[in-house]
C-alpha positions in Angstrom: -7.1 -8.5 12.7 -10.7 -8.5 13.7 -11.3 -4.6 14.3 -13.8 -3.1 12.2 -13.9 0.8 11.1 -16.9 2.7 9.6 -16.7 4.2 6.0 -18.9 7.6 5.8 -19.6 9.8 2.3 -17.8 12.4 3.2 -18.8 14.0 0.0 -21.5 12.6 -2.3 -20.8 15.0 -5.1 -17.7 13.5 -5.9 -18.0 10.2 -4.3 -15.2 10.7 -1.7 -15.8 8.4 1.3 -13.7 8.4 4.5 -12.4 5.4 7.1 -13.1 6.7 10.6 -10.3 4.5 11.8 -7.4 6.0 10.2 -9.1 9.1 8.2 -8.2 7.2 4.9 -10.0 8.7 2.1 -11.0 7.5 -1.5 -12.9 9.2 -4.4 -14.9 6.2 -6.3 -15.7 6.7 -9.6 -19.4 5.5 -8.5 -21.3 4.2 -5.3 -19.2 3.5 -2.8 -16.9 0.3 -1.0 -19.3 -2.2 -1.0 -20.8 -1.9 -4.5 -16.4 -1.5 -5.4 -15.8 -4.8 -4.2 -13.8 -3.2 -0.7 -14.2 -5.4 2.5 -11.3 -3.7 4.2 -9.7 -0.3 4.5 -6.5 -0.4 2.1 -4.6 2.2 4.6 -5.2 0.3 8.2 -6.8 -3.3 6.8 -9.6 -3.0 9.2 -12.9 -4.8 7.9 -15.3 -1.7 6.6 -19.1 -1.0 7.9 -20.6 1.1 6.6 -22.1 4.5 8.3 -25.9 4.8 7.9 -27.2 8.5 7.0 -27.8 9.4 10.9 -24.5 8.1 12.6 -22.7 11.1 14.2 -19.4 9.8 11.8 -21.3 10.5 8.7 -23.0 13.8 10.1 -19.2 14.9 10.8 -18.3 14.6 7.1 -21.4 15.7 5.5 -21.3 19.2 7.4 -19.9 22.6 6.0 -17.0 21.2 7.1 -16.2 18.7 4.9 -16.1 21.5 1.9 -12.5 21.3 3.6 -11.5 17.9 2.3 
């Protein structure tokens, strides 16, 4: 599988980030996927990118919204 998904904090407080693939989500104890040794989501295997601060994927999750996760 060559299909890539992006990772995005959903919630920085507790270290919760979210594939924007499949909607997988994993609290890390600290940092996030990369600095965890993860190259691929565990749920749908797709290779993880990561979402910089201004993509509209991490802007989604880092809104009042995500208080809802």
């Amino acid at each position: 599988m060559n299909e890539k998904t992006v990772y995005a904090c959903a919630d920085q407080e507790h270290d919760a980030w979210v594939c924007g693939k499949c909607g997988y989500i994993e609290n890390f104890e600290a940092d996030g996927p990369e600095e965890n040794g993860w190259r691929f989501c565990p749920a749908c295997g797709r290779e993880i990118v990561i979402a910089d601060e201004t993509s509209e994927l991490c802007l989604l999750y880092t809104s009042d919204a995500a208080d809802e996760l």
